[in-house]
N, C-alpha and C positions, 0 to 999 in steps of 0.2 A: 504494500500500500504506500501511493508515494504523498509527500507533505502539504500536498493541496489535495486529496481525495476527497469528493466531495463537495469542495468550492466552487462557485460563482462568481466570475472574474470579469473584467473588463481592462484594456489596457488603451489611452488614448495617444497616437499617433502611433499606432501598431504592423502598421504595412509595413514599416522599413527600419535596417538600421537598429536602434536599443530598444525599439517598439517588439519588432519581431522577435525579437532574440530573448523576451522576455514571454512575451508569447508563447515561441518554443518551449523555454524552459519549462512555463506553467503546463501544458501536454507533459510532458515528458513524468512531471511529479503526480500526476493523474486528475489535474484538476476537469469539474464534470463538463463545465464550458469555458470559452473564452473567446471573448468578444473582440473584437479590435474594430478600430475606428480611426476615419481618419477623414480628408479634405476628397481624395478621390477614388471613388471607386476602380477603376479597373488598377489601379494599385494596393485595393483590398482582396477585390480579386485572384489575384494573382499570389498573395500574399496567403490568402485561406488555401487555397488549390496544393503552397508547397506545404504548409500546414497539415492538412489532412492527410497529404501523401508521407506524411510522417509514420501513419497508422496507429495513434495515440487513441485511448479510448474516449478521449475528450470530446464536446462537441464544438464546435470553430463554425463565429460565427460571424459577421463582421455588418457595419451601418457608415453610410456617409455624416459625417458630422464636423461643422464648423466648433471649437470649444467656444470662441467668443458669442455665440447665439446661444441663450440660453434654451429656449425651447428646443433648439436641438439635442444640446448636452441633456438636457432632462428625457427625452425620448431615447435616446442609445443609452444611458442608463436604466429608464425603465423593461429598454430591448433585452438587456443585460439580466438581468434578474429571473429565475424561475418563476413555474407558474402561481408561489405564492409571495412572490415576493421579495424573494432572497437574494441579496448580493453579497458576496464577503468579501472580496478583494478591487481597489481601483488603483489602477497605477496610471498618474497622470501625467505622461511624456510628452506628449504633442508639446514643440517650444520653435524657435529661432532664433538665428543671432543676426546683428549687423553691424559691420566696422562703420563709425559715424565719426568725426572730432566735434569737441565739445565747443569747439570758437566757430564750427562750421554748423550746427547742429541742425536736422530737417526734424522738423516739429513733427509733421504729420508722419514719418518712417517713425519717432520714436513713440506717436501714440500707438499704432500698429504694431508695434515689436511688443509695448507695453500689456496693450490688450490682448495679447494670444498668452506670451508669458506668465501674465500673473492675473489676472481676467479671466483666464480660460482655466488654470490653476485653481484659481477658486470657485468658479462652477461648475468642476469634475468634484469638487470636495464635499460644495454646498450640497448638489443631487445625490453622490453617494452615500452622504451622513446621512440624509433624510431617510433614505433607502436602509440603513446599518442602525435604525435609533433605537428599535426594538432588540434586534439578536447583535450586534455588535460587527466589527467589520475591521478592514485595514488597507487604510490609503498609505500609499503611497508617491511621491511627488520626484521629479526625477530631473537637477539641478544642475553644476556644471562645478567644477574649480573656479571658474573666472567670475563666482556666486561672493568667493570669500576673500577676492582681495583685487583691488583696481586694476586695468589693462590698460595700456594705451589703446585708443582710439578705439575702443571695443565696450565704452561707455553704455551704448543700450542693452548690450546683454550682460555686461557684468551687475550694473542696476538691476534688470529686471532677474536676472536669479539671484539676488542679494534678497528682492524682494520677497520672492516664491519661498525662502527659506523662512524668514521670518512670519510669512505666511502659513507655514507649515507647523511654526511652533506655538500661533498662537490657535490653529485649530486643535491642533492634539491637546491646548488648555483648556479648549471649549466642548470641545469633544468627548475627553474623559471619560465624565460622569455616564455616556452609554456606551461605555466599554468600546468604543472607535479608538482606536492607534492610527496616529498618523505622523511619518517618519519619511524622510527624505534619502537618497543616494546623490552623491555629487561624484559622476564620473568623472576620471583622465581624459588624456587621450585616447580615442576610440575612431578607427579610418574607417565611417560607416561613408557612404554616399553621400551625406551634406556637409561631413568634413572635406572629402577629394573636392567636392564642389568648392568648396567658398575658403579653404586656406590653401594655401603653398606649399607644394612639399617642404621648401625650406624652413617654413613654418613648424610643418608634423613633426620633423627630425629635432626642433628647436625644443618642442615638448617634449621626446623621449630623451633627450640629452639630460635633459632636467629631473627629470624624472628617479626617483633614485633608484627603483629596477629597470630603467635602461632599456624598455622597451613598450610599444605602445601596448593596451588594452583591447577587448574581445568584446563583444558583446554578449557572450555566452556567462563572462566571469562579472559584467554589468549586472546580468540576468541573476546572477548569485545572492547577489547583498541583496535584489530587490525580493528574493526570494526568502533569506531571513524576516525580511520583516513582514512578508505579506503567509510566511506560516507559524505553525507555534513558537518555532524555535525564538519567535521574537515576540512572545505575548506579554511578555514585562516590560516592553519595550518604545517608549511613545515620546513624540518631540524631538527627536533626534537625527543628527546628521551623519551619514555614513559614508567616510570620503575611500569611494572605490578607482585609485588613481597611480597607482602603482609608484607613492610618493611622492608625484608632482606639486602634492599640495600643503605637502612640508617645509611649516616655514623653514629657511636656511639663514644661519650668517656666513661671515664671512669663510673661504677656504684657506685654509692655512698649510695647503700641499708642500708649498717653499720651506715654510719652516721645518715639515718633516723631511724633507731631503737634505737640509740644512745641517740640522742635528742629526738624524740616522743616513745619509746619504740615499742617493739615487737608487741605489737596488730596493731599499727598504719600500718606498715610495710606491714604485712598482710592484711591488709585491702587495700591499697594503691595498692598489687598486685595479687588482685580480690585472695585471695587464700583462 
């Protein structure tokens, strides 16, 4: 029996990328459905089609849905839920970024970036709390590194998952009392489709460089943390930020390589950084 047997899932921006790969995982642990949602269909489509060809005993379901529409979000929530009602799991990924400078700023890109980010964050939360008030439930919300600490010119999305966090911990304050857990993931580096699109390789290599295991992330190993929290293993577990980034998100000071070569010489150095 796998750690979602029996749950009632939904994951929004599920076609692609840490949607899917979250999706997968949830099949894989035997959850009973799971719904994915997103902007277009024959990209759900397609999306369910390799899904099922999984042969998971899950059912794979999927809705077109804008999250900044509420009436939307509350219908692919409602779609979500068994015949009585039931939903246990939302994971709220549908997001975007955009490079903008703050002395150049386009008002109307950052209401748009604003409203899907954290607008759309909080109508996947509002809908699924209502839905979890009775039997309890666990969102989750699915954030970035660039949530916890400023970027250059990457202003709109470091804001708005700065926001989504904060949003996340004051739902889990509000939520509590009907047993709702809501907890975030803030992945690394992950070279899904709208990373290749919108950064530079020199960029991606920039991130694993940094990174202090030295190599990018999966979306299968994304899929992990979101999967602590959205099964028992994380029922004590609410308000919280779970940075899945293979250390990118560790604050650093300064290197002080010189001075170990300094005093223990060059071979030590070397050694010391597996080279």
């Amino acid at each position: 029996m796998g750690l979602l047997s029996g749950k009632y899932t939904i994951v929004t921006g599920g076609g692609t990328g840490l949607g899917f790969g979250v999706a997968q995982r949830f099949l894989e642990q035997d959850a009973a459905s799971v719904m994915i949602v997103g902007r277009r269909e024959d990209v759900l489509q397609a999306a369910a089609d390799k899904l099922l060809a999984l042969g998971h005993v899950g059912e794979v379901r999927f809705k077109t849905c804008d999250v900044t529409v509420e009436e939307q979000v509350e219908a692919a929530v409602a779609a979500a839920c068994n015949d009585q009602g039931q939903l246990d799991v939302m994971v709220s990924n549908a997001g975007t970024g955009l490079p903008n400078a703050v002395i150049d700023a386009d008002v109307a890109a950052w209401s748009s970036l604003l409203d899907l980010n954290i607008i759309g964050n909080l109508l996947s939360i509002k809908h699924a709390a209502i839905k979890m008030k009775t039997n309890g439930g666990s969102i989750i919300s699915i954030s970035s590194i660039e949530g916890a600490a400023p970027s250059k010119f990457m202003g709109p999305y470091s804001v708005s998952k700065a926001g989504a966090e904060m949003l996340v911990k004051n739902a889990a304050l509000e939520l509590g009392p009907f047993g709702i857990r809501v907890n975030c993931v803030r992945p690394g580096m992950v070279p899904t489709e709208i990373v290749a699109a919108s950064l530079p390789q020199s960029m991606q290599d920039n991130y694993i460089e940094e990174s202090d295991l030295s190599r990018a992330g999966t979306p299968e190993e994304i899929a992990d943390g979101v999967l602590y929290f959205a099964s028992d293993m994380g029922k004590w577990t609410t308000g919280q930020i779970l940075g899945v980034c293979g250390g990118a998100g560790n604050q650093k000071g300064a290197d002080f390589s010189e001075s170990i070569a300094m005093f223990y010489g060059a071979d030590k150095l070397k050694e010391y950084s597996n080279q």
